[in-house]
FIVEX-650817 format. One record per atom (N, C-alpha, C, O, CB): x, y, z. Coordinates in steps of 0.02 Angstrom, whole numbers, padded with zeros to 5 digits, always signed. Atoms other than C-alpha are relative to their C-alpha. Glycine has a CB too. Layout:
N
XYZ...
END
This chain:
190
+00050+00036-00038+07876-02406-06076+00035-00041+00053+00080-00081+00040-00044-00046-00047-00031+00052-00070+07919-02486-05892-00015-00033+00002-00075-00038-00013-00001+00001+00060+00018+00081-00016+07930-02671-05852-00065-00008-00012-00093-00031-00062+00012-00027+00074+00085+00027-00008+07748-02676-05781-00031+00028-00038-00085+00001-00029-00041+00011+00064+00037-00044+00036+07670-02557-05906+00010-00064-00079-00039-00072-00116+00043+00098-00001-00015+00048+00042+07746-02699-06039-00036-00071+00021-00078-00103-00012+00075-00003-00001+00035+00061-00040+07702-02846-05916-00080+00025-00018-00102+00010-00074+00023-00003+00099+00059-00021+00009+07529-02770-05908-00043-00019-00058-00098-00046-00062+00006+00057+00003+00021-00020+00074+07509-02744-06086+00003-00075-00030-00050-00095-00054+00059+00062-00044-00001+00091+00005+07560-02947-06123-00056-00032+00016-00071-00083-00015+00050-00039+00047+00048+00038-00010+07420-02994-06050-00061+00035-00023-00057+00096-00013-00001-00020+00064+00050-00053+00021+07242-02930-06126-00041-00020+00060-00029-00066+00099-00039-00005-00082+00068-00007-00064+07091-02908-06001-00034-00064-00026-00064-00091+00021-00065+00084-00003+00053+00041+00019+07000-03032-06079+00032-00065+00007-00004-00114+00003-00030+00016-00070-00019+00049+00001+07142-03157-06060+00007-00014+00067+00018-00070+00091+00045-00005-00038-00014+00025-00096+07156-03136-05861-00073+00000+00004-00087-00028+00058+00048+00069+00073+00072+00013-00037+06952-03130-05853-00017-00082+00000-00049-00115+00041-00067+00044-00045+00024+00072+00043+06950-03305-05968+00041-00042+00055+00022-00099+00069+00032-00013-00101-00061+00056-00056+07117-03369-05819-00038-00001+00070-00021-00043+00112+00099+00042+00019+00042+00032-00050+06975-03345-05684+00064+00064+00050+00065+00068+00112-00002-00115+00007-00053-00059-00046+07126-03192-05624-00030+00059+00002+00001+00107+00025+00078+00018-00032+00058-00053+00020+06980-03074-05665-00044+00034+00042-00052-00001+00091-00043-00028-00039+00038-00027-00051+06869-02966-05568-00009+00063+00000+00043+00096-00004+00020-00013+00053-00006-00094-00012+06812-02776-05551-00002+00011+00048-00028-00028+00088-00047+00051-00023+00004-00024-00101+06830-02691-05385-00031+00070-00014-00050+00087-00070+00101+00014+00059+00006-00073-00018+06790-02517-05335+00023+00028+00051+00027+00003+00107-00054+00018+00006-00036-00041-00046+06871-02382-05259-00036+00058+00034-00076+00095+00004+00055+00027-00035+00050-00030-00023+06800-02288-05140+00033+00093+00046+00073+00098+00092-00036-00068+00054-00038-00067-00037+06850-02094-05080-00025+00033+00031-00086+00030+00034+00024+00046-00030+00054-00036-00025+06812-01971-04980-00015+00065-00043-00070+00093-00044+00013+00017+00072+00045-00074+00053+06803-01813-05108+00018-00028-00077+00055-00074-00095+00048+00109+00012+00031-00004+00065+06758-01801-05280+00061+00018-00023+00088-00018-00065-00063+00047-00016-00089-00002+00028+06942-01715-05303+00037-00053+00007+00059-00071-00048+00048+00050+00037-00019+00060-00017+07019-01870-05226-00032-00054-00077+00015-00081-00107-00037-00016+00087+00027+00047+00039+06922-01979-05359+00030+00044-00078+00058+00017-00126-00094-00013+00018-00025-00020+00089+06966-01870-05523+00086+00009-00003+00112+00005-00058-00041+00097-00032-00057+00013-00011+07143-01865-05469+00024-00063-00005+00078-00079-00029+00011+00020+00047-00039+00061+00007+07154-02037-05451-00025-00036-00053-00011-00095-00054+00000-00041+00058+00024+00040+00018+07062-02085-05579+00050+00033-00072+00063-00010-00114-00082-00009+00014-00050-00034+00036+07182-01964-05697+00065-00050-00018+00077-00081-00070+00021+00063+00043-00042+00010-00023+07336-02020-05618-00012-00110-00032+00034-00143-00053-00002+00041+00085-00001+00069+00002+07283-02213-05646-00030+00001-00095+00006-00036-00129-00058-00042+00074-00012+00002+00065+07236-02195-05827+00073+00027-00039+00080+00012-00098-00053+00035-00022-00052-00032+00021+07401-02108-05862+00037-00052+00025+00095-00042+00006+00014+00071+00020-00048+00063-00010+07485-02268-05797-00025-00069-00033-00006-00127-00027+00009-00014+00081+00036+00066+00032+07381-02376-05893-00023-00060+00018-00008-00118+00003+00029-00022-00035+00043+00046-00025+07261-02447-05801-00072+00000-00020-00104+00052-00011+00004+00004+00064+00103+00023+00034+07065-02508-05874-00014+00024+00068-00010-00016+00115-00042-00113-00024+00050-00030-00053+06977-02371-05741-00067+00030-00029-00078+00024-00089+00037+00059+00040+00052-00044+00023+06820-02270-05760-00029+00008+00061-00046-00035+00101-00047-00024-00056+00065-00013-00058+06722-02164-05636-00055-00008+00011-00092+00034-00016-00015+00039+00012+00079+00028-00019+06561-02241-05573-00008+00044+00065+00029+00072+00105-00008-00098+00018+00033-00008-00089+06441-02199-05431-00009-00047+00034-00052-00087+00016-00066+00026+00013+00000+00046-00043+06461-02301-05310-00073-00017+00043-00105+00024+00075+00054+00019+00041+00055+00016-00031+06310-02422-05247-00016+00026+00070+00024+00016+00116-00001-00064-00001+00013-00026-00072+06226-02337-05097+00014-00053+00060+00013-00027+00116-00078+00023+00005-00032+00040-00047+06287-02503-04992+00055+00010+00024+00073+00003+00082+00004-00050-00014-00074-00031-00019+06455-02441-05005+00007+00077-00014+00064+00092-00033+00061-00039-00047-00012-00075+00005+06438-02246-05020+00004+00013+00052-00044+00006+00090-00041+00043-00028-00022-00035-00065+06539-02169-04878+00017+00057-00038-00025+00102-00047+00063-00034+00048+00001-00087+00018+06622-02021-04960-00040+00036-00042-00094+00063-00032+00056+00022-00027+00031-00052+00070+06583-01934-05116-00041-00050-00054-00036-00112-00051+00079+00043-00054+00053+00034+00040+06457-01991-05249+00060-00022-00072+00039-00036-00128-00079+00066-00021-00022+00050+00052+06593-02063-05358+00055-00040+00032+00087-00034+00084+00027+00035-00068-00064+00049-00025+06712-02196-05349+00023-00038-00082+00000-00027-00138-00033-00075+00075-00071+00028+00058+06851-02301-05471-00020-00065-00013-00011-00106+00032+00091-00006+00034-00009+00090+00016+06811-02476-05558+00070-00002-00030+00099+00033-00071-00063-00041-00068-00067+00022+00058+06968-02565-05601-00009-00077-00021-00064-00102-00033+00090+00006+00039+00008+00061+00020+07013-02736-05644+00050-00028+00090+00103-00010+00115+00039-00017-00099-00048+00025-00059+07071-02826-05479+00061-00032+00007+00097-00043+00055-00025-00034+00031-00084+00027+00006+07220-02900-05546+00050+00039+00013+00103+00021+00039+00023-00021-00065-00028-00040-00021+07278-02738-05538+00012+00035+00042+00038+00090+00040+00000+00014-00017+00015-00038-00067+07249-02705-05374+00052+00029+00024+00049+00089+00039-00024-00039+00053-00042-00019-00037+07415-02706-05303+00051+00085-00028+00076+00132+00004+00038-00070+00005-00040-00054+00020+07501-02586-05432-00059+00078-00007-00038+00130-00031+00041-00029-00079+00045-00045+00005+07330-02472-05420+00023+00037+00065+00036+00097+00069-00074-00026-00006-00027-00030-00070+07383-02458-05228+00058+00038+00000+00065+00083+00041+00016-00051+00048-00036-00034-00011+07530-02404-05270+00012+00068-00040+00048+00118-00032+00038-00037+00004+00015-00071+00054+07495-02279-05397-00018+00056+00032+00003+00111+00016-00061-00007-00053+00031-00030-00011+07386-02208-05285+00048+00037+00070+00058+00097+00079-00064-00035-00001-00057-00010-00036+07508-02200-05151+00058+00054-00027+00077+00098+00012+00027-00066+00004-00057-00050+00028+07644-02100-05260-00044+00073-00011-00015+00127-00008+00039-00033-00083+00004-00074+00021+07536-01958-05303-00048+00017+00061-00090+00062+00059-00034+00019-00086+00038-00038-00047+07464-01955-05122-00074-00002+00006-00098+00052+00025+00014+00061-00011+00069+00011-00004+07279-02016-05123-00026-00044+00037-00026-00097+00006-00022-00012-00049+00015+00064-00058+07221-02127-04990-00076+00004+00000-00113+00046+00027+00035+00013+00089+00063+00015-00002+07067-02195-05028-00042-00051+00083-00020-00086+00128+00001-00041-00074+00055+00021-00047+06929-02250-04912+00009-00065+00005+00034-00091+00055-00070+00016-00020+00002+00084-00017+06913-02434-04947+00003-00027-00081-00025-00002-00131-00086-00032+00051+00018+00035+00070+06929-02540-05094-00034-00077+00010-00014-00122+00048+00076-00007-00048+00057+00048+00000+06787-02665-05126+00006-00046-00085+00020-00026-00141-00083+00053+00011-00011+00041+00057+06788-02808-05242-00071-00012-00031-00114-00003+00013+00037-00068+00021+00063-00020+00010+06624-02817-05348-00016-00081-00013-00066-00099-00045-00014+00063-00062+00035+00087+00016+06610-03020-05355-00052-00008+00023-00087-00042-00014+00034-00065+00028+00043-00014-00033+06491-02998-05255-00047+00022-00043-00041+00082-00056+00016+00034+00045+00054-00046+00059+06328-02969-05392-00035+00053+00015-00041+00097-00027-00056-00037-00028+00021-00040-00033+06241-02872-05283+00007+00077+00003-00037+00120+00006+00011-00023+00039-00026-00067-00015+06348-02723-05267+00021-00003-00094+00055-00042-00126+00076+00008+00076-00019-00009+00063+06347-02652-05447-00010+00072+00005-00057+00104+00030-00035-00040-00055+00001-00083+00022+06397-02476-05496-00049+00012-00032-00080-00025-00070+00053+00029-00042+00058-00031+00049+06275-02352-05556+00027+00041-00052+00074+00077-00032-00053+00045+00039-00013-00011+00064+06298-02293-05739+00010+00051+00010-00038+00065+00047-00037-00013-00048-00009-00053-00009+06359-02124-05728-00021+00048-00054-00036+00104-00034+00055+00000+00017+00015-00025+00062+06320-02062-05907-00069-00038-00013-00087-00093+00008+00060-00014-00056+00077+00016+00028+06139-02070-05989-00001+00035-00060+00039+00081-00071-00064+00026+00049-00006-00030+00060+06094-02026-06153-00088+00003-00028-00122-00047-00040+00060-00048-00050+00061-00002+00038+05929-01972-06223-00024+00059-00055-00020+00120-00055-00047-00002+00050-00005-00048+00076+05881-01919-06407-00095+00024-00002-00150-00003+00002+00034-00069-00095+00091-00027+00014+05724-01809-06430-00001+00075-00055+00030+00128-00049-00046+00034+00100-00007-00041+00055+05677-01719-06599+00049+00018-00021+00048+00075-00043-00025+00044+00002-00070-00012+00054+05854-01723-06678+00047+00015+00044+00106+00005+00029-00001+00065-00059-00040-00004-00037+05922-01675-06530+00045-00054+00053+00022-00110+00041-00027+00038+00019-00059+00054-00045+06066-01789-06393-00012+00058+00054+00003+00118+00050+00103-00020-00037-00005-00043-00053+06023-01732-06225+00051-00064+00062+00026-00116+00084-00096+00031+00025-00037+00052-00018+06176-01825-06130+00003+00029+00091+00019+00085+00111+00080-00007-00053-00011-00047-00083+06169-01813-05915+00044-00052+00038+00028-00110+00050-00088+00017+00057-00033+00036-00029+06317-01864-05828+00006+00024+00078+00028+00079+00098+00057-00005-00038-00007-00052-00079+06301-01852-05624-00089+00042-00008-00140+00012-00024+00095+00088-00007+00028-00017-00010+06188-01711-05606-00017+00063-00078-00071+00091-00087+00015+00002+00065-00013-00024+00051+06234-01618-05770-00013-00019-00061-00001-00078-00073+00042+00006+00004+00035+00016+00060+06166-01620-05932+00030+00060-00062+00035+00121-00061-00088+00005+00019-00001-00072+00058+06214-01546-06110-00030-00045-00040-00028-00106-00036+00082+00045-00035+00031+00028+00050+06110-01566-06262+00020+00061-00057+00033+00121-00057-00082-00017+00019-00051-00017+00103+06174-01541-06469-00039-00026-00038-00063-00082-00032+00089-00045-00030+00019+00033+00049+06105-01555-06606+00037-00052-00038+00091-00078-00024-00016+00038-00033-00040+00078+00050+06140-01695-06749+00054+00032-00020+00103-00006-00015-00043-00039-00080-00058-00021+00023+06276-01553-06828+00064-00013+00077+00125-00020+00078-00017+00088-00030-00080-00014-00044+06371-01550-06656-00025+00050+00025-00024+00041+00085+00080+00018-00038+00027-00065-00061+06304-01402-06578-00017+00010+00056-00065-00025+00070-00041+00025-00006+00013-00003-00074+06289-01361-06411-00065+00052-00002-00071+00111-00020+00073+00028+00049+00069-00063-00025+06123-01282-06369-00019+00026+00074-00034+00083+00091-00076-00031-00021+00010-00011-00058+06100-01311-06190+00045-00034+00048+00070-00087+00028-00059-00011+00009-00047+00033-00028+06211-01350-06037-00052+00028+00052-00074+00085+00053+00083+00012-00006+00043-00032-00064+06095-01357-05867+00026-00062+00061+00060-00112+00053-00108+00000-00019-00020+00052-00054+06113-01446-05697+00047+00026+00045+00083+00073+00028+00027-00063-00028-00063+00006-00051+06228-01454-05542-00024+00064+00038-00071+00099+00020+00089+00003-00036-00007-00075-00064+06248-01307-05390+00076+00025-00011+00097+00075+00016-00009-00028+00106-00075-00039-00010+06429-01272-05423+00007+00066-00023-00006+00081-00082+00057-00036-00036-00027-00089+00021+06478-01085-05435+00000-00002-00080-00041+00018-00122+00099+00027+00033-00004+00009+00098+06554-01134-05619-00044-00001-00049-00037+00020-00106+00023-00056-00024+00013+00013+00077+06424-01192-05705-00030+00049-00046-00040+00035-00105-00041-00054-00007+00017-00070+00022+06362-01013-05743+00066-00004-00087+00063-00017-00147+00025+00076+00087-00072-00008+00046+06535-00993-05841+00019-00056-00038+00051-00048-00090+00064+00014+00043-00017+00052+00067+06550-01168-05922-00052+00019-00053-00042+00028-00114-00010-00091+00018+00054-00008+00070+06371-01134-05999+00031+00051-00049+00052+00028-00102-00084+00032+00022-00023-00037+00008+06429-00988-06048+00055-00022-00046+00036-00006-00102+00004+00027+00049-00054+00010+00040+06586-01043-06137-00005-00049-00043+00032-00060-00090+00052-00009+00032+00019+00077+00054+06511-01203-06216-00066+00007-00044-00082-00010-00101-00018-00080+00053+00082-00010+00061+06336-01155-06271+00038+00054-00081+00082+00097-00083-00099+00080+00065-00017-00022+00070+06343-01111-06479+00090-00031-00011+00131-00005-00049-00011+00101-00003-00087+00047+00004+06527-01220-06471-00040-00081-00050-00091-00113-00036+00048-00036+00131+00013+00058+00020+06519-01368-06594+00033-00057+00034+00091-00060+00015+00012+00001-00060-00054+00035-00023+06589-01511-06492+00041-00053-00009+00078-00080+00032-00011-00009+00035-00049+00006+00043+06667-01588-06627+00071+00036+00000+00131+00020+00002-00028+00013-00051-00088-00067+00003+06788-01429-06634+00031+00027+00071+00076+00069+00079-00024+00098-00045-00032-00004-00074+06822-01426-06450+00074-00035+00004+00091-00092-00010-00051-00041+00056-00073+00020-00026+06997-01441-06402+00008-00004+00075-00020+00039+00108+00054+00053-00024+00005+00010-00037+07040-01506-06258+00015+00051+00070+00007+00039+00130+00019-00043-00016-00020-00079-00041+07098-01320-06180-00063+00015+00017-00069+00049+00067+00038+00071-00047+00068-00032+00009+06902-01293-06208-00053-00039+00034-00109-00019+00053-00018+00007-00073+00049+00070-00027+06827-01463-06141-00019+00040+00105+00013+00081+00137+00081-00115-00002+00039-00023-00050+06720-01431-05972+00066-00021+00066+00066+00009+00120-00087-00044+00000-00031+00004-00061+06853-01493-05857+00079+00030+00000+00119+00020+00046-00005-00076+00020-00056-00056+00038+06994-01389-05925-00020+00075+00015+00011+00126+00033+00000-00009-00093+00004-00077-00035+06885-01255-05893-00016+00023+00080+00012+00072+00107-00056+00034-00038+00007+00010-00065+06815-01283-05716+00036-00037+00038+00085-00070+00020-00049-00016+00009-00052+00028-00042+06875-01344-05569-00065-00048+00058-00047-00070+00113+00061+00078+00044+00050+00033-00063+06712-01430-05464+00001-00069-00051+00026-00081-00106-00100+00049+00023+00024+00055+00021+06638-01598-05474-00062+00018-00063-00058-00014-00115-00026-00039+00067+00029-00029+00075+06508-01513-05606+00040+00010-00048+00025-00017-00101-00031+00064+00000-00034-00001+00074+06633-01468-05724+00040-00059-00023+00059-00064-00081+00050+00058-00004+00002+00068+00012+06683-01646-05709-00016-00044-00019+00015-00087-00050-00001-00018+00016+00058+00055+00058+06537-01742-05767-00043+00036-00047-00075+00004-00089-00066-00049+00044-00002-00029+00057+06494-01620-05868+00048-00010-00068+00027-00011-00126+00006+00053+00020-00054+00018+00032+06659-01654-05947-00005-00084-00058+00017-00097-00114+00052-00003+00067+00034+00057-00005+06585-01829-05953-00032-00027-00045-00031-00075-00083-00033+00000+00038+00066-00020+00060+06444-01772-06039+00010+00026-00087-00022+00024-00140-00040+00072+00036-00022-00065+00072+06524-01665-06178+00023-00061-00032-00008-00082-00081+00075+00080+00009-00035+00054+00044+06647-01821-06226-00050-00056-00018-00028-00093-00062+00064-00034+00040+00042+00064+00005+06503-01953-06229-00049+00038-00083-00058+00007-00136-00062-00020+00098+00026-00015+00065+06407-01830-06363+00046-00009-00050+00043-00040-00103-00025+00063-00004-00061-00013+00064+06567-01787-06445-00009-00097-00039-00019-00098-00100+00117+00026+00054-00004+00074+00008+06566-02013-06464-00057+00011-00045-00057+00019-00106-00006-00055+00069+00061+00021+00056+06407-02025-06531-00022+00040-00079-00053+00023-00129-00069+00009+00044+00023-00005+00073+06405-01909-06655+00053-00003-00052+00043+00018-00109-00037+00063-00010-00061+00035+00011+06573-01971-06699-00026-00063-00064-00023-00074-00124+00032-00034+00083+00024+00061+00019+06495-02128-06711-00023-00029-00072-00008-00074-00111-00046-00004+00036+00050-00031+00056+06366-02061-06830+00028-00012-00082+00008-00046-00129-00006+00091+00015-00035-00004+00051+06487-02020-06952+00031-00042-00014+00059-00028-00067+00028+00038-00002-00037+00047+00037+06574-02172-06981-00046-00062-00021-00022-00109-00054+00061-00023+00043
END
């Protein structure tokens, strides 16, 4: 583990929100590749990210963008910098006004978890089952349905997960989608 990845780790989120050193920002890109790249690339350095949609006040590029924690701004810049990603603008969210929109949704009807992340939707039964995968325009999603419907997504390996198998922004929040059921019926069980 490197210096700052140690430094980092010394301090918890909750102890720089409580020092008033606290804050979420958002990152803003122009493609949807640009945003899952960096949003990859910045969890793999261990940074508190997650992809949101960015409030239509600040939507210039693509319909997602990066919350982080703003303390980490400077080493986010440079993260993003080493693997080549030059984002649009980064926006600080103190501002109440500008609040990300929830990217994942979840709704249960007759035993079933119908979960829609983006424009994409899969729904499982209570065992884990995949029954239906619908949504999006991308070429792929013919071929994810296809490879995920009758899949328990419990027993999905990550060779098998929706963004492993595609390559668009659909097989992305789809991806989204699959891990948020996989959670809940996780959940279930404990």
């Amino acid at each position: 583990m490197g210096f700052l990845s140690r430094l980092r780790s010394a301090f918890s989120r909750e102890d720089r929100h409580s020092n008033g050193c606290g804050g979420r920002g958002l990152i803003v890109f122009e493609s949807a590749r640009d945003t899952m790249r960096a949003e990859r690339a910045l969890k793999e350095a261990g940074y508190d990210v997650r992809a949101v949609a960015p409030p239509p006040e600040i939507r210039e590029g693509c319909d997602l963008a990066i919350e982080y924690d703003l303390v980490d701004e400077v080493g986010v810049r440079r993260t993003l910098e080493e693997i080549g990603v030059e984002p649009l603008e980064f926006v600080s969210l103190e501002d109440h006004s500008l609040k990300p929109i929830e990217l994942v949704h979840v709704k249960e009807i007759d035993g079933y978890i119908m979960v829609r992340c983006g424009n994409m939707k899969v729904t499982v039964d209570r065992d884990g089952t995949i029954v239906n995968v619908s949504g999006g325009g991308c070429p792929d999603v013919p071929y994810l349905a296809h490879e995920l419907v009758g899949k328990n997504v419990l027993e999905l390996s990550e060779d098998s997960m929706p963004a492993s198998l595609g390559y668009t922004l659909c097989a992305y929040t789809l991806d989204k989608a699959v891990r948020k059921a996989k959670e809940m019926l996780v959940g279930e069980e404990s």
